[in-house]
PADRENMAR-376959 format. One record per residue (C-alpha): residue number from 1; residue in one letter; x, y, z. Coordinates in Angstrom, 2 decimals. Each point is the difference from the previous one (the first is absolute). Layout:
<sites>
<site><n>NUM</n><res>A</res><u>X</u><v>Y</v><w>Z</w></site>
...
</sites>
This chain:
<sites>
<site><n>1</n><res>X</res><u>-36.38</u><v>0.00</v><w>-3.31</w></site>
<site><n>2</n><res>X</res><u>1.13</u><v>-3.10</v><w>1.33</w></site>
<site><n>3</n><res>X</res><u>2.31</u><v>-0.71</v><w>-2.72</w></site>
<site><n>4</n><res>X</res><u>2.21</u><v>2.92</v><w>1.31</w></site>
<site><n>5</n><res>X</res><u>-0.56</u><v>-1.31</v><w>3.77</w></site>
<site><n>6</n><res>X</res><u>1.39</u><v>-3.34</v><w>-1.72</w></site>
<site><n>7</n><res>X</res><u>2.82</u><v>1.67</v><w>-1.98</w></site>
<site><n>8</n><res>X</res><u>1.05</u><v>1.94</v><w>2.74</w></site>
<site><n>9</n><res>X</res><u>0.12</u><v>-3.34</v><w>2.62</w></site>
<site><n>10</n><res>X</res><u>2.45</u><v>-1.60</v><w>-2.78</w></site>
<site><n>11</n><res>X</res><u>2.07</u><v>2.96</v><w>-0.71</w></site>
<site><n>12</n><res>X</res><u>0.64</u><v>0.53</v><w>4.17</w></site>
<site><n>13</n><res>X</res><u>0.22</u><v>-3.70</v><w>0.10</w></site>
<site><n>14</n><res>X</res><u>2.93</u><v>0.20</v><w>-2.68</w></site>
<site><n>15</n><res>X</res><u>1.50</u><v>2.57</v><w>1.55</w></site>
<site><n>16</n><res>X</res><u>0.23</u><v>-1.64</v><w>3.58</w></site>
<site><n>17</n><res>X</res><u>1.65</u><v>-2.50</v><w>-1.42</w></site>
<site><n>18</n><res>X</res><u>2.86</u><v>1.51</v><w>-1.97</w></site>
<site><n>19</n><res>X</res><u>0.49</u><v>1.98</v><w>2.97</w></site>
<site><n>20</n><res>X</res><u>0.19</u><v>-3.33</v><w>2.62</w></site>
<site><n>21</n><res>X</res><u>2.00</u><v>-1.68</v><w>-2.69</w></site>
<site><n>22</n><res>X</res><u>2.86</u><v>2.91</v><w>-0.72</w></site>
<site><n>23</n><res>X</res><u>2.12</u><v>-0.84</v><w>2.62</w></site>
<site><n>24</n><res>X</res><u>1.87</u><v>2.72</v><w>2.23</w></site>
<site><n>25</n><res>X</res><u>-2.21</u><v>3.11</v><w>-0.87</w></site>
<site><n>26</n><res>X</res><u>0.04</u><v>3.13</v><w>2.36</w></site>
<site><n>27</n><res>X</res><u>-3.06</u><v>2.24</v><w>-0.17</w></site>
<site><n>28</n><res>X</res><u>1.48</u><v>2.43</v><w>2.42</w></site>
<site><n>29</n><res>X</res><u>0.26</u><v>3.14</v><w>-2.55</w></site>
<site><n>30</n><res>X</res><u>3.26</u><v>1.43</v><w>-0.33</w></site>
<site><n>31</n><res>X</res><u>3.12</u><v>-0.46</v><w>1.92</w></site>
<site><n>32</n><res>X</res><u>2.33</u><v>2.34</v><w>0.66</w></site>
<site><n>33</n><res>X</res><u>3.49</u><v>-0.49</v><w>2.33</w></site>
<site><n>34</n><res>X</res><u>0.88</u><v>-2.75</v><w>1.80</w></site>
<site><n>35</n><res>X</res><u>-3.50</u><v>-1.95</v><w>-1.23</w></site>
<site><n>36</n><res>X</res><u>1.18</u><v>0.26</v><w>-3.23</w></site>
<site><n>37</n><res>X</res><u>1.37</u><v>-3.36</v><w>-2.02</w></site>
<site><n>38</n><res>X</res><u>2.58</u><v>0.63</v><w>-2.39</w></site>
<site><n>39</n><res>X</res><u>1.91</u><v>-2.32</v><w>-2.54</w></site>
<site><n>40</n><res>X</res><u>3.37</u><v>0.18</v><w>-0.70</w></site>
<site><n>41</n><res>X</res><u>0.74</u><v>1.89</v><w>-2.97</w></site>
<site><n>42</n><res>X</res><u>1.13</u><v>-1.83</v><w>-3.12</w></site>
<site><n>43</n><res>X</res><u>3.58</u><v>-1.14</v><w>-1.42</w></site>
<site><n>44</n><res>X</res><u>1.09</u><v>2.87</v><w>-2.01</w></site>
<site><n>45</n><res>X</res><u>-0.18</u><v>-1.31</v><w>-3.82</w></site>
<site><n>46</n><res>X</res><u>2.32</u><v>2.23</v><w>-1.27</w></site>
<site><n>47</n><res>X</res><u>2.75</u><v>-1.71</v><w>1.67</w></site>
<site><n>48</n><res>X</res><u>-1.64</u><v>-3.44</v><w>-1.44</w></site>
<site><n>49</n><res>X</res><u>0.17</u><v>1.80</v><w>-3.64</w></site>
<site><n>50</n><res>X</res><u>3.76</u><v>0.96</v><w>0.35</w></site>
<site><n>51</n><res>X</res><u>1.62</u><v>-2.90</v><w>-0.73</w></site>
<site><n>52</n><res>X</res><u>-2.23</u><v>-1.41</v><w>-2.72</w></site>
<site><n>53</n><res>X</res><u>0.62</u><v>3.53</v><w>-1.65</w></site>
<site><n>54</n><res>X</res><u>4.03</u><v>-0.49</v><w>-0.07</w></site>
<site><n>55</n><res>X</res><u>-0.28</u><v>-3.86</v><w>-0.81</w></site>
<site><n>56</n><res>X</res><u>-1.92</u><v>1.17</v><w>-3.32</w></site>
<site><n>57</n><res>X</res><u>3.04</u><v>2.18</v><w>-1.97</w></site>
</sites>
């Protein structure tokens, strides 16, 4: 029995700290309008492929 009391104290205690050490992390559930972070969408890369495309005939 007290080897799971002892497991358990190391597992939480390994948890706590990948949680203290993650950096910015928001454990408000799910965020909908104006709360909401969104990244910029990414450079097309079919304009990227274009070129390389004509340079090779």
């Amino acid at each position: 029995m007290w080897k799971l009391a002892v497991g358990f104290a190391l597992f939480a205690g390994l948890g706590l700290y990948m949680i203290s050490t993650g950096g910015d992390i928001d454990m408000g559930g799910e965020k909908h309008g104006a709360d909401a972070m969104h990244s910029e969408a990414p450079a097309p890369a079919a304009s990227a492929a274009a070129p390389a495309a004509s340079e090779a005939k």
